[in-house]
C-alpha positions as CSV (number, residue, x, y, z in Angstrom):
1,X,16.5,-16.6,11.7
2,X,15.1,-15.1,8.4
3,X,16.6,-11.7,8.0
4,X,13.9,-10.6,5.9
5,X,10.2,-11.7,6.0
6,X,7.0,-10.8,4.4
7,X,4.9,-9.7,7.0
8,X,2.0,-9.0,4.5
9,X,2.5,-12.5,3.2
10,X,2.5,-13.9,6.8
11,X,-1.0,-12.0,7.4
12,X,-2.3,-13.6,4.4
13,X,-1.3,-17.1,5.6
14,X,-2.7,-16.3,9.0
15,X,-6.0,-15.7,7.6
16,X,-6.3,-18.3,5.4
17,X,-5.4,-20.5,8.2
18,X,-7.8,-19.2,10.9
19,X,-10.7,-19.3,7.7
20,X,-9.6,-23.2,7.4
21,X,-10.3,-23.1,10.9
22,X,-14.1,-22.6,10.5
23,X,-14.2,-25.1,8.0
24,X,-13.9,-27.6,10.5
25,X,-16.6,-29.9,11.3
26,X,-15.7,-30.6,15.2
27,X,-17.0,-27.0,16.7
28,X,-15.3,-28.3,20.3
29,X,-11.9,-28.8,17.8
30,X,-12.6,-25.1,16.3
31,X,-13.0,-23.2,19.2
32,X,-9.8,-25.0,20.6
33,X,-7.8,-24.0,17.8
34,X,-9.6,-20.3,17.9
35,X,-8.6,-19.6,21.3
36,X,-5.0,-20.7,20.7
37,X,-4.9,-17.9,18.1
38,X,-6.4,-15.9,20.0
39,X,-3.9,-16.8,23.2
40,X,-0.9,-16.3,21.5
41,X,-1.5,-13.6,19.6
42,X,-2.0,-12.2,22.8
43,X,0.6,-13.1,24.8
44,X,2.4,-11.8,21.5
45,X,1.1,-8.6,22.0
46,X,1.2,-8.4,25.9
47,X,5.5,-8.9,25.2
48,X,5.9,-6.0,22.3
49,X,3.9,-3.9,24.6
50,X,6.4,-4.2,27.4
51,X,9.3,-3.5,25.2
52,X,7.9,-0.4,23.9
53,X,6.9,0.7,27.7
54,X,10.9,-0.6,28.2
55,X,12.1,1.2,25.1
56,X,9.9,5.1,26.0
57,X,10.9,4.5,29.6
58,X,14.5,4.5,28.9
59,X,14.1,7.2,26.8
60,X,16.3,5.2,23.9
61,X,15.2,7.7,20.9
62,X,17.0,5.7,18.5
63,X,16.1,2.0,19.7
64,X,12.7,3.5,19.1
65,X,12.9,4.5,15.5
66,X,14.8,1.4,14.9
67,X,11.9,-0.8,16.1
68,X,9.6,1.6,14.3
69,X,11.4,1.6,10.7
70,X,11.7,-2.1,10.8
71,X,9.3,-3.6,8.4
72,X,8.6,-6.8,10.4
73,X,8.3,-5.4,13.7
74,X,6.7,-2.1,12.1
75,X,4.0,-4.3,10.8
76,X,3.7,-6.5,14.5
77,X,3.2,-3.3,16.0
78,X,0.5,-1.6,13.8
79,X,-1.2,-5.3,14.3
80,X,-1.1,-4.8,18.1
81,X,-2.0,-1.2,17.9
82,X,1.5,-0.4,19.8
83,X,3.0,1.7,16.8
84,X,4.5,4.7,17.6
85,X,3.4,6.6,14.9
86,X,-0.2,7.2,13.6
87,X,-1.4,5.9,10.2
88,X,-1.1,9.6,9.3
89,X,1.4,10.1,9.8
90,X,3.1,6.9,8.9
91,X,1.6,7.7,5.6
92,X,3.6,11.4,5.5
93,X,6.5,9.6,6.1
94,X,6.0,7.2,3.3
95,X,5.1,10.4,0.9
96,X,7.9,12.0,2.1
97,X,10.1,9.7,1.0
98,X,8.7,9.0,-2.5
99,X,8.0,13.0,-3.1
100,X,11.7,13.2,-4.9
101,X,10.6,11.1,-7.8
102,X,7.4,12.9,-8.0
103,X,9.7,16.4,-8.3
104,X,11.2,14.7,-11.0
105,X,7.7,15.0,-12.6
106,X,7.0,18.5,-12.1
107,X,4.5,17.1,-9.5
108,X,3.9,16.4,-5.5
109,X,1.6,14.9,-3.5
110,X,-0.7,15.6,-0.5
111,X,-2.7,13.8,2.3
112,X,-5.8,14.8,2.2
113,X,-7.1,12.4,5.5
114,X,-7.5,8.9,6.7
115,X,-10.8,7.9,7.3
116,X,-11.7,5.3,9.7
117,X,-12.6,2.6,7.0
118,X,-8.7,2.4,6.3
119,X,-9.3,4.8,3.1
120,X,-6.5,6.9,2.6
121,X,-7.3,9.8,0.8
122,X,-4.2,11.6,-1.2
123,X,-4.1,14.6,-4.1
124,X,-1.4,14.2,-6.6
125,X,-0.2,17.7,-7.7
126,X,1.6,19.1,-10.9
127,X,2.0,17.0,-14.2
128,X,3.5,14.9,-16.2
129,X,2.4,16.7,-19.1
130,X,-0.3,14.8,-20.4
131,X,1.9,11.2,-19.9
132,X,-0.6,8.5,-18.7
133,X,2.3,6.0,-18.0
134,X,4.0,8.2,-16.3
135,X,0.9,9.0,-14.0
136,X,0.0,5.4,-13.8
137,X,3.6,5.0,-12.6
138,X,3.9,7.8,-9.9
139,X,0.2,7.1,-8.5
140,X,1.5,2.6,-8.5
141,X,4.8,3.8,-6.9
142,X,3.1,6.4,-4.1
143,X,0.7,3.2,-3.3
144,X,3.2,0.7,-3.0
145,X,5.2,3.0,-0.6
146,X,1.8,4.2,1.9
147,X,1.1,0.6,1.7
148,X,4.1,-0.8,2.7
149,X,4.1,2.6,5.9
150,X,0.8,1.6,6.9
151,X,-0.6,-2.3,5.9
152,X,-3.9,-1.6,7.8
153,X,-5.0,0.6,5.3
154,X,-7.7,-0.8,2.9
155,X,-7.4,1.2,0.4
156,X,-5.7,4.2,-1.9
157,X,-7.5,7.0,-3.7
158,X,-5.9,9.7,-5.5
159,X,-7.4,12.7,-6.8
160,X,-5.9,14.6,-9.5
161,X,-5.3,11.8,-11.5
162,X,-5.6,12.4,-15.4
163,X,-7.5,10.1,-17.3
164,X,-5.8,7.7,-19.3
165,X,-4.8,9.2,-23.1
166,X,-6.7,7.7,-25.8
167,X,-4.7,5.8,-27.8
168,X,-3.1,7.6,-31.1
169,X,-4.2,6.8,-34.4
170,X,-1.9,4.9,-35.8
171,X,-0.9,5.3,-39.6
172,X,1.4,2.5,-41.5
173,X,2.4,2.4,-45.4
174,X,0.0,2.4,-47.4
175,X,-0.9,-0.9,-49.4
176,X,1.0,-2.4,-52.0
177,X,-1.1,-2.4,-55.3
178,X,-2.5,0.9,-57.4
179,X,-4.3,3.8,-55.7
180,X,-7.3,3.8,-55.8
181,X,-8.6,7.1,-57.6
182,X,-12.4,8.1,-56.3
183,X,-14.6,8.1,-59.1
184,X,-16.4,11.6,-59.5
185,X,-19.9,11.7,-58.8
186,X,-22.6,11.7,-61.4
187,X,-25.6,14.0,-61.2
């Protein structure tokens, strides 16, 4: 058994399959392979929600947050809507844990909401004195980690963002050859 597996990438393949699926030009043959999805996924679901119920019963804390950090069975969960933790605060976690790089840039962030399109609404604090790539970096980095706490989200927005610099004007060595001398204007 894998160790580690992309359950984003999984998702993906998933859906591309089950849109292959419609594609089909038997609709008997399509609905067969529809409900088979739709079977197992549930009978997938129906067994992690037992475990949970097995897991809070016992009162196993630890088992708990085990099953609950675990990226794979994180994601399984969050599909089946078993997750322990909201996407809130899933998301504070994931801030949490990417807020000592953004100290590092005189800077935090803050959850401003989750709204029920997926849209997770954040407000990045402080600065990084004027540096765009440093602001593109912090704002790619806190997106990477809430998307990785919560993969049902659909989307990102950060406020307090500045805008990209313009770029500097750049001045090289001046061309080889004479100056050129202005001519004075005649009246």
């Amino acid at each position: 058994m894998r160790e580690a597996h992309d359950i984003r990438a999984a998702g993906d393949r998933v859906e591309a399959l089950i849109d292959e699926l419609g594609t089909l030009a038997d609709p008997a043959a399509r609905a067969r392979a529809e409900e088979l999805v739709r079977v197992l996924a549930g009978l997938y679901g129906a067994g992690l929600e037992r475990v949970m119920r097995i897991v809070v019963e016992s009162e196993a804390a630890e088992v708990l947050r085990g099953l609950a950090a675990d990226e794979v069975v994180s994601g399984l969960l969050v599909l089946h809507d078993l997750h322990p933790l909201s996407t809130a605060e899933r998301v504070r976690a994931a801030l949490d844990g990417v807020r000592p790089y953004l100290g590092l840039h005189e800077g935090g962030v803050e959850l401003l909401g989750v709204d029920e399109g997926g849209v997770v609404r954040l407000r990045l604090e402080g600065s990084c004195d004027g540096c765009a790539s440093s602001q593109a970096t912090v704002t790619g980095s806190i997106e990477r980690a809430v998307f990785q706490a919560a993969p049902e989200i659909s989307r990102v927005e950060v406020e307090g963002v500045a805008p990209e610099a313009s770029p500097l004007l750049q001045i090289g060595h001046r061309p080889p050859g004479p100056c050129p001398v202005p001519q004075e204007a005649t009246p």
